[in-house]
C-alpha positions in Angstrom: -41.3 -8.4 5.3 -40.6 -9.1 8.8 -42.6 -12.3 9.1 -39.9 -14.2 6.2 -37.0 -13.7 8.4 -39.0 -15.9 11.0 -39.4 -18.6 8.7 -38.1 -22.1 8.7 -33.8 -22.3 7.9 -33.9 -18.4 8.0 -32.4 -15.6 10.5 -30.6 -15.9 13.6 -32.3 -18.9 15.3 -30.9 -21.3 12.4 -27.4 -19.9 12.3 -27.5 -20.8 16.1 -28.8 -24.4 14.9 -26.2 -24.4 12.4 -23.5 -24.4 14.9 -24.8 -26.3 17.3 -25.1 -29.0 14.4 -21.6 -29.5 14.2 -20.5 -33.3 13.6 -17.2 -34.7 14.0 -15.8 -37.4 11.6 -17.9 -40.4 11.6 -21.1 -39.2 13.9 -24.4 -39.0 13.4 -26.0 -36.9 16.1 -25.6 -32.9 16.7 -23.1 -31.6 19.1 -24.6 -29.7 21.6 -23.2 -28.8 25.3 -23.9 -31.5 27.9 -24.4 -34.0 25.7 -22.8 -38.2 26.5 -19.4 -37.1 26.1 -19.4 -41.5 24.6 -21.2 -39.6 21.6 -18.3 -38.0 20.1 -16.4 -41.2 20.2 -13.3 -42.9 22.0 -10.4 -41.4 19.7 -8.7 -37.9 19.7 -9.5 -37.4 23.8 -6.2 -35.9 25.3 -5.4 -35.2 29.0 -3.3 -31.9 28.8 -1.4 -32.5 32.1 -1.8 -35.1 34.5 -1.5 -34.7 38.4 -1.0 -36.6 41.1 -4.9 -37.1 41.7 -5.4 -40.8 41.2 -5.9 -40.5 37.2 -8.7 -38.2 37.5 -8.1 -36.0 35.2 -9.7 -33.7 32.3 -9.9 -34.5 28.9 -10.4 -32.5 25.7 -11.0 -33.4 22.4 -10.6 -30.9 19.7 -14.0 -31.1 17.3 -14.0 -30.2 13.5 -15.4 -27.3 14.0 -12.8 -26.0 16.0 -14.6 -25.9 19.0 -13.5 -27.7 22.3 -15.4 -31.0 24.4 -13.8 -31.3 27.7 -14.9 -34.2 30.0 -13.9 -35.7 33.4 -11.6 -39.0 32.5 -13.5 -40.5 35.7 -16.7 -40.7 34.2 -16.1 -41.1 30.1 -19.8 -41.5 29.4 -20.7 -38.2 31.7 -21.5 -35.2 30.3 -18.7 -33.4 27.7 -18.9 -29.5 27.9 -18.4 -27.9 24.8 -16.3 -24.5 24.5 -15.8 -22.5 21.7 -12.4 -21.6 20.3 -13.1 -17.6 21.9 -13.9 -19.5 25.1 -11.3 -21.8 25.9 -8.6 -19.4 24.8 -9.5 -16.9 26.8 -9.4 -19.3 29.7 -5.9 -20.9 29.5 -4.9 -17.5 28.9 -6.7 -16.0 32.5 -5.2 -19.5 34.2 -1.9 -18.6 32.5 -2.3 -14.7 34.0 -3.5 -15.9 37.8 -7.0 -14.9 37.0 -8.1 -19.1 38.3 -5.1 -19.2 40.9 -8.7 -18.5 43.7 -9.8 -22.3 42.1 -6.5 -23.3 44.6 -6.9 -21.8 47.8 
């Protein structure tokens, strides 16, 4: 019946809660985008390159689940985006083709 798939821990709503539920080593709370990047902890934040910008930089931490936080360094408690695998490969790759060189002019 059509009415069981809309309850509780079933269909597509908890799949979407399921993923967004993801927990890295050691935390207690859900991962969700925009959270306090503080949340998912001090250790395993990376700065892929560094310019000559006065340290202010992005960072990215790789989550259990695969997918990617990426914060500013300048404000570690801000908010951390979170990107998934799909998302953030498909972007290095556009920046690697040209497709962000606009982002420069």
């Amino acid at each position: 019946m059509d009415r069981d798939r809309h309850r509780a821990g079933t269909g597509p709503a908890s799949r979407l809660d399921a993923r967004a539920d993801s927990r890295p080593p050691g935390s207690g709370s859900r991962v969700y985008n925009g959270m306090p990047a503080r949340d998912l902890g001090i250790e395993g934040w990376h700065k892929p390159w560094s310019g000559g910008n006065g340290g202010n930089c992005l960072e990215a931490m790789k989550l259990a689940d695969g997918r990617v936080a990426v914060r500013q360094s300048s404000d570690p408690d801000g908010p951390a985006l979170i990107y998934t695998d799909g998302e953030i490969r498909a972007f290095i790759q556009g920046a690697k083709a040209g497709e962000a060189d606009f982002l420069l002019s």
